[in-house]
matplotlib code that plots the C-alpha trace (Angstrom):
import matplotlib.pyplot as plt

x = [0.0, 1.2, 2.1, 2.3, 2.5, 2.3, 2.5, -0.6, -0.9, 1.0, -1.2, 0.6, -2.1, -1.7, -2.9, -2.8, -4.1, -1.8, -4.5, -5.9, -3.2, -4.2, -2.5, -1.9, 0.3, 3.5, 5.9, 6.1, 7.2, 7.0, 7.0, 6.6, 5.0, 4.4, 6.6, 6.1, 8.8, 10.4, 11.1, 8.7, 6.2, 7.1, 3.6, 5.4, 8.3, 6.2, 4.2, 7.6, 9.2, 6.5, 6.6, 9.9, 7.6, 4.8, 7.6, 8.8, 5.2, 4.8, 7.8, 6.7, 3.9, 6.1, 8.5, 5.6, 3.8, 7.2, 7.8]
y = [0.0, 3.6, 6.2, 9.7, 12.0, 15.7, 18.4, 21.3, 23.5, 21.2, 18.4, 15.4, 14.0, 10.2, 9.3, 6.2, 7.4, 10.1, 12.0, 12.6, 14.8, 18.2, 21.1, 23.3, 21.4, 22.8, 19.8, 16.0, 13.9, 11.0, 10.1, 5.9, 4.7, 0.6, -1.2, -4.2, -6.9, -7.7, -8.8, -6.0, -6.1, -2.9, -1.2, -1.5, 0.1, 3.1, 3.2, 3.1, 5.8, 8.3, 8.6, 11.1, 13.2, 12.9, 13.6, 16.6, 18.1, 17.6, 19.5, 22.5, 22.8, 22.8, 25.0, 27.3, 27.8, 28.5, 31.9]
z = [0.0, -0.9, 2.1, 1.9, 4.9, 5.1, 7.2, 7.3, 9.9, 12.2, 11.5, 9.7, 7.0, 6.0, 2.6, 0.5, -3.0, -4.0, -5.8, -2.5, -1.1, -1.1, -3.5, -0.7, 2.5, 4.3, 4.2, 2.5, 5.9, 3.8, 0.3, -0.2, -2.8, -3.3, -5.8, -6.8, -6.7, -9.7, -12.0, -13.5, -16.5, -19.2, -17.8, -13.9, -15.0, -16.6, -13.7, -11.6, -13.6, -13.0, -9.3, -9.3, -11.2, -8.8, -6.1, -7.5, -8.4, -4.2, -3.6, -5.9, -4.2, -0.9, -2.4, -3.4, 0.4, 2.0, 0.1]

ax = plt.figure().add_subplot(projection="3d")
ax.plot(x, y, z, "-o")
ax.set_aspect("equal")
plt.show()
């Protein structure tokens, strides 16, 4: 199962879909998403390769509320 934790308003906010975490937080605590063990099938490793973006988009949006 995915985890991702952040921080708003002090509060730390568990979710396990990522397009339930919110577009406006003050910190990712933690960032875990679920990959499978391989040996992977060509759609895994798409899947796989598009949670740095997914990462980074989450610390934009970090970056963003802290100026």
């Amino acid at each position: 199962m995915h985890k991702f934790v952040v921080m708003k308003n002090n509060e730390l906010q568990t979710y396990t879909d990522y397009d339930a975490i919110p577009n406006d937080f003050d910190h990712v605590i933690e960032f875990l998403p679920e990959i499978p063990e391989g040996p992977h099938t060509e759609e895994q490793h798409e899947e796989i390769a598009k949670w740095n973006t997914k990462l980074q988009k989450l610390m934009e949006i970090e970056r963003a509320g802290s100026m």
